[in-house]
N, C-alpha and C positions, 0 to 999 in steps of 0.2 A: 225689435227683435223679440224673437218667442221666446221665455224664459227654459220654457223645455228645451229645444234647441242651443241653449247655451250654457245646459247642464252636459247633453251630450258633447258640447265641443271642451270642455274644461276635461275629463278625462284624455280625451283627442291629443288635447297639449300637454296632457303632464306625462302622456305616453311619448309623445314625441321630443320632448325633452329628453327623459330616458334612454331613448335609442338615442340621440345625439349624442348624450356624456357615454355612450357603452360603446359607439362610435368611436369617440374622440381616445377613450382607454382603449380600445382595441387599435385605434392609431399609433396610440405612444408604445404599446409593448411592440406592435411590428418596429417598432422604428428602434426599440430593444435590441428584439429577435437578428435585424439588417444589421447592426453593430455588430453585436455577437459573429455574425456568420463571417464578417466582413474581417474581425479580430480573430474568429477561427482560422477562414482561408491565407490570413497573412503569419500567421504561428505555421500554417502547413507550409509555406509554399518557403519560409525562413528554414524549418525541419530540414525537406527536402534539398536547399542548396548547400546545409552544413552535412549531410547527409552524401551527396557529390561530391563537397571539396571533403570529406574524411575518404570514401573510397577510393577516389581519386589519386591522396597521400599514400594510401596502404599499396596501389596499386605501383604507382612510381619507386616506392621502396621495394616492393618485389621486385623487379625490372632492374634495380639494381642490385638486389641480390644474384641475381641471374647471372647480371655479366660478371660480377666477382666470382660465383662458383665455375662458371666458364674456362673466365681466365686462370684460374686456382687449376684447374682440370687441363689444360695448354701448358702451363707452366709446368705440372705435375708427369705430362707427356714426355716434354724434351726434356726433364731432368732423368726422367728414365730410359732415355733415349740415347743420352748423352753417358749414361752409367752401364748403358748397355752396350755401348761402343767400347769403352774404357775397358769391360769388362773381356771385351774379345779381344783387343789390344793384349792385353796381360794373357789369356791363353794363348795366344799367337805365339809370344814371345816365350812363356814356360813352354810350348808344345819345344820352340827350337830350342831351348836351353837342356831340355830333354834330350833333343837328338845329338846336343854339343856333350852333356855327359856322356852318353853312351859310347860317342865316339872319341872320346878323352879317356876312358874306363879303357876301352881299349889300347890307344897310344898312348897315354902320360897317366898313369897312375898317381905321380905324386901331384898333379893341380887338381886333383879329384874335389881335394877338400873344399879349397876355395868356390869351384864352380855349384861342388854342392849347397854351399851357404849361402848363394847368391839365389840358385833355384828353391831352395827352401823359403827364403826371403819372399822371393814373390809369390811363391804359394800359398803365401800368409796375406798378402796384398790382394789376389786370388780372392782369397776364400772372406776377407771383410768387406771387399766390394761386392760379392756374394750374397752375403749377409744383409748389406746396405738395400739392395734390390728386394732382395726378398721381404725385408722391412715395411720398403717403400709401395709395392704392391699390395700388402698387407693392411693399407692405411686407406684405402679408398675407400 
């Protein structure tokens, strides 16, 4: 061998060495960097299914909110419905107690009093089941 020739091959390999270790670190950071991404994507895709089952929860909790205000709202119906029957019931009945004083005022003066106490009575039954409705309306 030419000694020249084997001064230029000794740079050759100290180059080539070089790029082998620069190589080899360039190997181990990717194999970093594929950790990393790999411990990213698995932090995200955990994120996203706590992410689900919480909306998920919030959503099912509305849906039962729903049907309790629903129901609250049906319930709130027939009780006014039922107060509002009640409540015709009792005029029904003052209207004819009405037309029984008037027609006692004329015939029997003396059971005036009692009929009146009695229509006074429900006037008062009347006017708190009144009250009660209007209450009741006032609350939605």
């Amino acid at each position: 061998m030419n000694p020249e020739s084997f001064s230029d091959y000794q740079p050759n390999l100290s180059q080539s060495q070089s790029l082998s270790q620069t190589v080899e670190e360039l190997e181990v950071k990717l194999e970093r960097l594929q950790g990393l991404a790999q411990t990213l994507i698995g932090g995200l895709m955990v994120a996203i299914l706590i992410t689900i089952g919480v909306s998920g929860w919030f959503a099912y909790r509305l849906i039962l909110q729903e049907q309790q205000a629903r129901r609250q709202a049906q319930e709130f119906q027939q009780t006014e419905v039922e107060l509002q029957e009640k409540l015709d019931n009792l005029e029904q009945k003052f209207s004819a107690q009405q037309q029984q004083i008037n027609q006692l005022r004329e015939e029997i003066p003396d059971d005036l009093e009692t009929v009146t106490n009695t229509v006074n009575s429900n006037q008062q039954q009347i006017e708190v089941l009144q009250d009660k409705i209007q209450r009741s309306n006032a609350e939605p």
